[in-house]
N, C-alpha and C positions, 0 to 999 in steps of 0.2 A: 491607169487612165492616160492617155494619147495627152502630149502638151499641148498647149492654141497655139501656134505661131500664126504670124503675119496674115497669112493666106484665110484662116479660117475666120478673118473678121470681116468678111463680105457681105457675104449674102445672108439674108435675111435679120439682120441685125439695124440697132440702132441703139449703141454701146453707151452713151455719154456716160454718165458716175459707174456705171456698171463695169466698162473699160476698165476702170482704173481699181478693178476687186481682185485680190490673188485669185490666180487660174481656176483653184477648183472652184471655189465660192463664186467666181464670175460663170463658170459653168451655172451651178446651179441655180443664180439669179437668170441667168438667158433660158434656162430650163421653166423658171414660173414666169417667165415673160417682163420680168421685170424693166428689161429697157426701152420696153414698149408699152408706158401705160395706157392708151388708147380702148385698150380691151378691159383695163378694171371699170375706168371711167365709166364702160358700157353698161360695166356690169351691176356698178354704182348707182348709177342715178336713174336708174328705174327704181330703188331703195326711197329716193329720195322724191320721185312724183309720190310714190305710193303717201309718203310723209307730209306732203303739201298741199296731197288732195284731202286729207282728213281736215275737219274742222278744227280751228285754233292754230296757233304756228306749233312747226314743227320741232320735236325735243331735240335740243341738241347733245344730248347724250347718244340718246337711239343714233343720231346720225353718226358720230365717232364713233361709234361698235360699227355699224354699216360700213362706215367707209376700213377699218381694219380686216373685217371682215371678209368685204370686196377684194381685200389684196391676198388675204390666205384663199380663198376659195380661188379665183384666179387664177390663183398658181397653183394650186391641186389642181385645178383642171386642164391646164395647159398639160401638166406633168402629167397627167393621167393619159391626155389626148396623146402625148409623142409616146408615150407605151404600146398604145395600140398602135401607133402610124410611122414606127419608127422604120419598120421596112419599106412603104411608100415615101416617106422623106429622103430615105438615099436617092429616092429616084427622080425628085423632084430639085429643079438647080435653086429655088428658092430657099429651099429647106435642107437642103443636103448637110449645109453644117450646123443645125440642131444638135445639140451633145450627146443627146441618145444614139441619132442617125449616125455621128461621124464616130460613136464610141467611147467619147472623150468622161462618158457618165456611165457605169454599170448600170443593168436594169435593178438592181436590189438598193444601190442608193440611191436608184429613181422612186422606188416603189416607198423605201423611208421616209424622203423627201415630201412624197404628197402628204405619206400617213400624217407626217410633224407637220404640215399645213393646213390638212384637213383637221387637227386637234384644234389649232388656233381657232379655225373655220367653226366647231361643234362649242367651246370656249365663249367666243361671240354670242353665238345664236342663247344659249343658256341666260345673258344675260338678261335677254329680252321676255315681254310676257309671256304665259304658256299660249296661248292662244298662237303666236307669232313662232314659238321654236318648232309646235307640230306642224305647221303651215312651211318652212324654214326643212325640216328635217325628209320630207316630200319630193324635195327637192333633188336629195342623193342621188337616187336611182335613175337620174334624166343626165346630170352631172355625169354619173360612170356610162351610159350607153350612147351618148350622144354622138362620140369616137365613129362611132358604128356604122351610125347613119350611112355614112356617105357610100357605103360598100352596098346599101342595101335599097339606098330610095333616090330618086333626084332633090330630094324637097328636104335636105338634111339643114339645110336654113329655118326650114320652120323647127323643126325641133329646136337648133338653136334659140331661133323667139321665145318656143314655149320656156326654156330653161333660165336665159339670160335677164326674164325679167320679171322673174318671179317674185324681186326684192319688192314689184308691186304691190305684192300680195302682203311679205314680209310687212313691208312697210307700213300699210294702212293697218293691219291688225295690230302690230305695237302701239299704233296712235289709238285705235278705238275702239278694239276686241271684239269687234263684228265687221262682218262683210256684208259686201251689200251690189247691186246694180251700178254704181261709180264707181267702184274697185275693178269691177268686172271687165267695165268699157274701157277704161285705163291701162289695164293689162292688155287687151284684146291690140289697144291702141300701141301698146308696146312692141306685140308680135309685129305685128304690120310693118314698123319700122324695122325694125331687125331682120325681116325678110328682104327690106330694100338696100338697107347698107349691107348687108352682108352676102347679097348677089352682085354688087360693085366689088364687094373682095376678092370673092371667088373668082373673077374676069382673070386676076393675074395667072392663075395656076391654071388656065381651061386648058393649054396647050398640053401643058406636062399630065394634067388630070385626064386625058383621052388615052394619052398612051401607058399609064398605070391603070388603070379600068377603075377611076371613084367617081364620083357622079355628085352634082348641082344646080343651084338651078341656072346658075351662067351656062352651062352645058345644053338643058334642056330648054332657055328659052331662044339662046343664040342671038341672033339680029334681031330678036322681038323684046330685048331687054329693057331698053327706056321705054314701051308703051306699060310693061309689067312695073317697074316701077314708079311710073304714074299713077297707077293701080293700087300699089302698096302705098307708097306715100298721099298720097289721096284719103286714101282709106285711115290711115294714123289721125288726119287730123282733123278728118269725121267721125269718131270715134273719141280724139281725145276731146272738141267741140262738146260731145253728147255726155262723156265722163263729167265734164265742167258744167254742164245746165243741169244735171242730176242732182250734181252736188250740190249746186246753188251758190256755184263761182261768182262771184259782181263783176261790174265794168275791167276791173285791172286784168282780167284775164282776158277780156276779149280785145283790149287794149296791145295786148301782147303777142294773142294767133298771130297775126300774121308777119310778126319775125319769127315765128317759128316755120310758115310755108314760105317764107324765105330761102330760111337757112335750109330746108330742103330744096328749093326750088335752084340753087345755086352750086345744087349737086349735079343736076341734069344739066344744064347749060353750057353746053359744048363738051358732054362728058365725052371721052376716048377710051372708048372697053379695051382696045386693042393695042394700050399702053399701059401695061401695069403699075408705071410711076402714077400717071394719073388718076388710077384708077384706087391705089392706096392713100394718094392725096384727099381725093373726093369721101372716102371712106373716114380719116379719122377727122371731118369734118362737122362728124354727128354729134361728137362732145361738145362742136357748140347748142347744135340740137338739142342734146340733153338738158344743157343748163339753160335755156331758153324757157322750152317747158316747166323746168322746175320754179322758174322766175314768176313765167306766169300765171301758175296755179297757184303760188305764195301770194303774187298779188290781187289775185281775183279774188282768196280769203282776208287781204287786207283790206279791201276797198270794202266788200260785205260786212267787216265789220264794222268800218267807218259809216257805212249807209244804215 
């Protein structure tokens, strides 16, 4: 295994306690992403709508399994994605020293690495209801192909939506072992989002991603980006709107929307696609999104009960 030195703590990284992990271990923590929690977070609290749109407050057991959860699957999925993309990351200045791409990690202690996270990940899910683990285990197969996407569609974001926030789904079933027309819009309300920040992501890599031949939708919507995300974001919060009157959310929630079309609205204002600092700022911006949401579905079932 190639040592780190100096040079290879550049690019794509944001090292804090991770820095400071012996070499290999620090590999393999930069390998499930770990110095970037940004993307559990993501991955997280769509776990945690699904939990706050159910009636009664949310278990907080289920949500410590979720939130462990979120960090092993995560990281299986990152690791699974630099498997497949580890020949595009050489080529990419972003990603080039990913430990797969720069070599620093074999493919066979990459391949262990997810297996042992993906256990954690199967471990989790078990604790929860059956209802919630077959909903949960559904999941796998979008998890290993998603990689894929991008070699094969412009729209490899939506698949991201569909996968990333499926803890929707998870979520409402551990609280109430039925799905229903609120779960649905909820989820749906998830995609939407995840289409939008995660076409802000892809802005950074459009340059390098033309001349590798992968494809998204920063590619395919080009200069028509902020109307398209008007579009997506618009749509989230009509969507999560119609989730919350289904459910029969009270005043607390509607008290809340509109820090939620804030905190997106503060994504677009004066966004620069054509800066990828800004462009990864605007992006892990959505974990306040996240907990915005999750605030105000908790309090729209608090206020209805008070009413």
């Amino acid at each position: 295994m190639r040592s780190q030195s100096p040079e290879f703590l550049l690019a794509d990284q944001q090292l804090g306690w991770v820095g400071r992990l012996p070499p290999r271990l620090r590999d393999l923590a930069m390998l499930a992403r770990w110095d970037r929690p940004i993307g559990t977070w993501l991955l997280l609290l769509p776990c945690f709508w699904g939990q706050a749109l159910a009636p009664g407050l949310p278990d907080p057991w289920y949500a410590f399994l979720f939130a462990l959860g979120a960090v092993a699957m995560r990281g299986a999925g990152c690791t699974i994605n630099d498997l497949w993309d580890r020949e595009f990351d050489r080529k990419v200045a972003r990603t080039a020293n990913r430990p797969l791409a720069a070599g620093r990690v074999r493919i066979g202690e990459a391949l262990a690495f997810a297996a042992a996270q993906s256990l954690v990940g199967l471990f989790v899910l078990l604790q929860l209801p059956r209802e919630a683990v077959w909903v949960g285990l559904l999941s796998v197969p979008l998890i290993i192909v998603y990689p894929l996407m991008k070699r094969i569609t412009f729209w490899p974001q939506a698949v991201l939506g569909v996968t990333f926030n499926w803890g929707v789904l998870v979520g409402y079933l551990a609280e109430t072992g039925t799905a229903d027309l609120a779960m649905i819009l909820l989820y749906l309300a998830g995609v939407a989002w995840t289409l939008g920040y995660d076409t802000i992501y892809a802005h950074q890599d459009k340059q390098d991603d033309r001349i590798v031949g992968v494809r998204s939708t920063a590619l395919l919507f080009g200069a028509r980006t902020v109307p398209w995300l008007i579009v997506f974001y618009g749509s989230m919060l009509l969507l999560l709107a119609a989730s919350a009157l289904v459910a029969g959310k009270g005043f607390g929630f509607w008290l809340l929307l509109p820090l939620v079309a804030w905190s997106l609205l503060r994504q677009l204002v004066r966004l620069d696609l054509d800066d990828p600092q800004d462009c990864i700022r605007r992006f892990r911006m959505n974990r306040l999104t996240g907990i915005l949401v999750t605030a105000a579905l908790m309090a729209g079932e608090v206020s209805r009960g008070t009413a």
